[in-house]
N, C-alpha and C positions, 0 to 999 in steps of 0.2 A: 504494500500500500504506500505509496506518493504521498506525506506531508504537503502542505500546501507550504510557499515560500514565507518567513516572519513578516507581519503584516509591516508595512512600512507606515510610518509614522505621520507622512507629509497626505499620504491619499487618506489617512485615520482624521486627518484634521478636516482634510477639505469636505469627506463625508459627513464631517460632525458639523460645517458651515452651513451644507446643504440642507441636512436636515434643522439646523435651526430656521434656515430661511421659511419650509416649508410650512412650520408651525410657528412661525412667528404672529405675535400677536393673539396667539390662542391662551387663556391663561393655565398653566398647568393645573388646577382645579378641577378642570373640563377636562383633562387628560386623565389624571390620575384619577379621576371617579369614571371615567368613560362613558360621561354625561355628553349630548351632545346639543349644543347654543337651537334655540327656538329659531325655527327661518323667517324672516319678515320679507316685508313685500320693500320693491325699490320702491325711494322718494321719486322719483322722475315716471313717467312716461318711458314704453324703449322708443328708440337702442339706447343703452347704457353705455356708449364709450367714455372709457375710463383714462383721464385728460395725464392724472399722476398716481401714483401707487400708497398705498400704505407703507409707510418705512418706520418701523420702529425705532425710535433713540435709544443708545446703549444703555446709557442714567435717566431718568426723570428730568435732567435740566437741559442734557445734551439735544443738540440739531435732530430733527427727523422730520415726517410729516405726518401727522395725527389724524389721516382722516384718508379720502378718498375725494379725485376731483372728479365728474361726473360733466361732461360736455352735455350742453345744452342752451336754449335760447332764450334769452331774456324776458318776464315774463311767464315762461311756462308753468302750472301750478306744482309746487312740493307736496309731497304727499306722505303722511304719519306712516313710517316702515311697519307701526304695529303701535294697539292700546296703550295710552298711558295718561298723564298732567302732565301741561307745560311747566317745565321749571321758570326758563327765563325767555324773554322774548323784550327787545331793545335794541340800541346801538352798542358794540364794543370796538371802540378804535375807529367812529364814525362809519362801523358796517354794518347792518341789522342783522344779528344772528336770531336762532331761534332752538330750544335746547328742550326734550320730550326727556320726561322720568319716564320708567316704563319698570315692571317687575323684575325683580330677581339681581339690582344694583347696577339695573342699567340706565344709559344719558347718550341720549342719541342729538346731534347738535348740526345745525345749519347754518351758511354764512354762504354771499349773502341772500339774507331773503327776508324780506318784508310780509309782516302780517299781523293782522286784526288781535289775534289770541294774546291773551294777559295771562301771566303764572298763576296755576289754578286751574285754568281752563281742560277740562277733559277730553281726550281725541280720541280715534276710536282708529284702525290699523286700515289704510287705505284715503282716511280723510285729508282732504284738502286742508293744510294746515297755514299757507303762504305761497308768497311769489317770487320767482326766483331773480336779482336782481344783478346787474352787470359788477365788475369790480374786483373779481374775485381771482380769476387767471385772464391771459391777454384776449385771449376769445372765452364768451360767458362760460361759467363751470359753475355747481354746485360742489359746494366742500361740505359733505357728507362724516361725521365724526360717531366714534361710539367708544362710552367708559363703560369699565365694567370694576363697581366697586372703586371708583375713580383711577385704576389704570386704564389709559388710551390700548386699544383694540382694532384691530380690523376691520370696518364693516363689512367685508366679504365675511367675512365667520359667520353672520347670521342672517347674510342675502341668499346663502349655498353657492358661495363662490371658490371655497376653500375647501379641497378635499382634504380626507383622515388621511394622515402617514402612516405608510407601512411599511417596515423593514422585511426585508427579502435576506435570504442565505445569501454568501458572497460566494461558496463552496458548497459541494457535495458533500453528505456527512455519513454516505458510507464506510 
């Protein structure tokens, strides 16, 4: 029987990079209980092309981007991804965001976009919550955000945009 050659150390990291990108943003809670995130419905209308990515920051303070840009045109209605209270809804930094509590410690948050709704306000998963407002990337986008337990997350995790990893053998294990 043929040994397999010592696992080399440099493809052991790169593999361990890959699979962190994979699950990035997923909180391990959700893994180690192999619980799997409620799927909501998109804020937009389709197509959903996706303008910038979720990139998680290394630290809490560090560079990333918290959210997801969502191309679309000025105007179009936003729409509650799922049940919940408006937390906040206002200007931050002269841009109207708009920020939904929703069960289970989540906050799903919108910039920019304008709308009617005062914190308190109840929504229900598919209502028209606002408008979606230029200013956000060079051509319109929605910036789509979601905490969970106030760490920044994905919104693909619970669009169904992010499949489960699975590890595969590298080797035969006859």
């Amino acid at each position: 029987m043929l040994l397999p050659p010592p696992a080399d150390p440099i493809r052991l990291l790169g593999l361990a990079l890959v699979l962190a990108f994979v699950v990035v943003g997923v909180p391990a809670s959700l893994h180690a209980a192999g619980a799997q995130p409620a799927v909501w419905s998109w804020p937009l209308a389709p197509p959903h092309p996706i303008a910038r990515p979720f990139i998680a920051p290394p630290t809490p303070y560090s560079a990333g981007h918290r959210g997801i840009d969502i191309t679309a045109v000025p105007g179009a209605d936003v729409l509650a991804p799922a049940a919940g209270v408006v937390h906040f809804s206002g200007p931050v930094v002269d841009r109207p965001v708009l920020s939904i509590r929703h069960p289970g410690g989540l906050i799903s948050s919108f910039e920019p976009v304008a709308s009617p709704l005062k914190a308190g306000d109840a929504v229900s998963g598919g209502q028209p919550v606002g408008t979606l407002e230029a200013g956000h990337c060079a051509t319109a986008c929605l910036h789509f955000g979601v905490r969970l337990h106030g760490e920044y997350v994905s919104p693909l995790n619970y669009l169904g945009g992010v499949s489960r990893a699975v590890l595969l053998p590298t080797r035969s294990l006859d």
